[in-house]
C-alpha positions as CSV (number, residue, x, y, z in Angstrom):
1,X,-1.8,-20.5,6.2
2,X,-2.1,-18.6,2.8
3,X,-2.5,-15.1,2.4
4,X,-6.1,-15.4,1.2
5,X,-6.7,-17.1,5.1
6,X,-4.9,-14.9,6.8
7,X,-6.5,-11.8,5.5
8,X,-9.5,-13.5,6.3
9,X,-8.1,-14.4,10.0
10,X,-7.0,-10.2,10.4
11,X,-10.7,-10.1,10.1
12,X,-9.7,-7.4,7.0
13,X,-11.3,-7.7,3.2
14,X,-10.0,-6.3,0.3
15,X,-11.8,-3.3,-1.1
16,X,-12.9,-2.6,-4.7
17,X,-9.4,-1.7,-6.6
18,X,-9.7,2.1,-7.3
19,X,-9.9,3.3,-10.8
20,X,-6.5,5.4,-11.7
21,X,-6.5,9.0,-11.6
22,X,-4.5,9.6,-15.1
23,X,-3.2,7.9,-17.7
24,X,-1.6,5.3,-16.1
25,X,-2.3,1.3,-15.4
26,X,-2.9,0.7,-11.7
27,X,-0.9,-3.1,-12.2
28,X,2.2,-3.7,-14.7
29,X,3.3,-7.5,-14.9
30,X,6.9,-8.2,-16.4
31,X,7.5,-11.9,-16.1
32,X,7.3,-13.0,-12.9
33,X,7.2,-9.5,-11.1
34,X,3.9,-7.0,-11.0
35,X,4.7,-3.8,-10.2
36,X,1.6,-1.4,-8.5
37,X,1.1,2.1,-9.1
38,X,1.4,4.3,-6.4
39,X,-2.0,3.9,-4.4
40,X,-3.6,6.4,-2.1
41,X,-5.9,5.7,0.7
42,X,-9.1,6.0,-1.3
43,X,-12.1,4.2,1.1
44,X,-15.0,2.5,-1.1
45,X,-16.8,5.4,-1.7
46,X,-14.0,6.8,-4.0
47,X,-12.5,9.6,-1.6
48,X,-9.4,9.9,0.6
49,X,-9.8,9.1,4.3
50,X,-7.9,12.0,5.3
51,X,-6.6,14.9,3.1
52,X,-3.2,16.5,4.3
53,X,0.4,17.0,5.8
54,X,2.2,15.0,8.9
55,X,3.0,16.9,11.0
56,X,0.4,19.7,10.0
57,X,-3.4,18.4,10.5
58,X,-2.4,14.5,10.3
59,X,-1.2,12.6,13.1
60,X,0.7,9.5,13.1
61,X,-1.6,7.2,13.8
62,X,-3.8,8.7,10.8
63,X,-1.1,8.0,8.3
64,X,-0.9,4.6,10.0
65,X,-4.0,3.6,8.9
66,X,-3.9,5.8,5.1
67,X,-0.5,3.8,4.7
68,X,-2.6,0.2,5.8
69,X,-5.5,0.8,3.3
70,X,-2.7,1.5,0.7
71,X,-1.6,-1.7,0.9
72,X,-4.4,-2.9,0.7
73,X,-5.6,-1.4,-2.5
74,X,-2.9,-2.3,-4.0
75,X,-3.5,-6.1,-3.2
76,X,-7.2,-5.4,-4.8
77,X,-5.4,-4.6,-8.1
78,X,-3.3,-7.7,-7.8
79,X,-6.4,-9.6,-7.0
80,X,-8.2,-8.2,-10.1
81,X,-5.5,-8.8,-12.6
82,X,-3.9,-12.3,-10.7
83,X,-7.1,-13.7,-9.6
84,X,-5.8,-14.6,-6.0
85,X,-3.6,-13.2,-3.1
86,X,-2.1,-16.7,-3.3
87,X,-0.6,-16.1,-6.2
88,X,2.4,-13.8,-4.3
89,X,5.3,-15.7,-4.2
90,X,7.1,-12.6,-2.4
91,X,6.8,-8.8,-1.7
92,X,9.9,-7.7,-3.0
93,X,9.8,-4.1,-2.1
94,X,7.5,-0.9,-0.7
95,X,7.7,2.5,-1.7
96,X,6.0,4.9,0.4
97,X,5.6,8.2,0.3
98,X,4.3,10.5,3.4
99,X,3.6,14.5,2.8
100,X,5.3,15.5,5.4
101,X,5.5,19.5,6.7
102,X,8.5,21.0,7.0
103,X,10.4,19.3,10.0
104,X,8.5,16.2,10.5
105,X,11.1,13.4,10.3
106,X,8.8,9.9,10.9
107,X,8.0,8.6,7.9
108,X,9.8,5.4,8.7
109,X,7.3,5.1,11.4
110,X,4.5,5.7,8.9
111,X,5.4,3.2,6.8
112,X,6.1,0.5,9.5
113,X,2.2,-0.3,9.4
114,X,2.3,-0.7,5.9
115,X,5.1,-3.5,6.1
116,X,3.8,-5.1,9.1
117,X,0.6,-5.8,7.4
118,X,2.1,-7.3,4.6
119,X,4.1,-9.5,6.8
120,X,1.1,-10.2,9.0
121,X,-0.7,-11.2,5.6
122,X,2.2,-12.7,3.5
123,X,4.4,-14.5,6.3
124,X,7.6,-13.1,7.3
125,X,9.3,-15.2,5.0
126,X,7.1,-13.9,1.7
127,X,5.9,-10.7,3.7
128,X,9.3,-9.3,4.7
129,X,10.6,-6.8,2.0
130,X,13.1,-3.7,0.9
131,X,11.6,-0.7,1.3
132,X,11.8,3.1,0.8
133,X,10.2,5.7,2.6
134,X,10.3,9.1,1.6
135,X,9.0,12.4,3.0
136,X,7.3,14.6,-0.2
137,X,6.0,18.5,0.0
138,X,3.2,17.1,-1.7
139,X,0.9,14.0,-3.0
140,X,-1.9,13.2,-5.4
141,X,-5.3,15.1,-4.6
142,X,-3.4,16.1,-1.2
143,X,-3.1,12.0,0.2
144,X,-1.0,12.0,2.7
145,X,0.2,9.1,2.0
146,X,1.1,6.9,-1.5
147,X,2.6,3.4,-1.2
148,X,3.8,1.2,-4.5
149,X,4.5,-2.2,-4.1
150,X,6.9,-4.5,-6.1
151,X,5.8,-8.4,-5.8
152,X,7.1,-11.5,-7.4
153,X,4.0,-13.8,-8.5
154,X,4.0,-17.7,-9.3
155,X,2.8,-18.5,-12.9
C-alpha cells in the first residue's frame, strides 16, 4: 500500500500545514532530501493541544499524541511543497524534542509514537529511521513537544 492509503486506512488526515512562527521556511529541499522545521502540535485552529512540561502538568500519553500530530504536520508541509505523501522514498531521520522537568527521563518513550506512526504510514522498510530524542528546559510558545523530520523524496 502507499503512504497516501495507509494514512487513509489509520483512518488519520493530514491537517492544514501551520504557518511558521519566525523567520524561517517550514520545508527546505536539497536534492533529493527535504528537511522539516521543527513542528509543534498546533491542532487546526492554530493553537497547541497542550501547553507544558513532562513530568510537571503533561503526562505521557499527552506528549504521545503532541509527538503524533507533529509528525503529522510535518507530512502536511511535505504534502504542500511535494504534492503527495507518495513521493517519500524514506524517512531518514526524527528529531524530537520533549520539555521535560527536572528528573523526568522518558523522552525515548515520547518519541516512540512519533516513529511508529511513520512506520505505520511509511512501511517499516521506508518508515524505519535514525532518530534523536532529546529532553529541553524549554520549547516554542511552551510545546511540549517539537519533532523535525529528515526524508529522502523521489524526483
Amino acid at each position: 500500500m502507499s503512504a497516501t492509503e495507509n494514512l487513509a486506512k489509520l483512518g488519520l488526515k493530514l491537517p492544514p500545514p501551520p504557518a511558521p512562527i519566525g523567520v524561517y521556511v517550514p520545508l527546505k529541499r536539497s536534492g533529493n532530501m527535504a528537511f522539516t522545521s521543527g513542528m509543534l502540535p498546533v491542532g487546526a485552529d492554530g493553537k497547541l493541544i497542550f501547553e507544558g512540561k513532562l513530568g510537571a502538568n503533561v503526562d505521557v500519553a499527552a506528549a504521545e499524541e503532541c509527538a503524533k500530530l507533529c509528525v503529522l504536520n510535518a507530512l502536511a508541509h511535505i504534502v504542500a511543497q511535494l504534492g503527495s505523501l507518495d513521493r517519500v522514498k524514506s524517512v531518514v531521520k526524527v528529531v524530537g524534542f520533549v520539555a521535560s522537568a527536572v528528573g523526568f527521563n522518558k523522552q525515548g518513550a515520547v518519541m516512540n509514537a512519533a516513529s511508529q506512526l511513520l512506520v505505520d504510514i511509511f512501511g517499516v522498510e521506508a518508515g524505519s529511521h535514525a532518530r534523536s530524542a532529546v529532553g529541553v528546559a524549554e520549547l516554542p510558545a511552551g510545546a511540549p513537544v517539537e519533532v523535525e523530520l529528515i526524508v529522502e523524496v523521489i524526483g
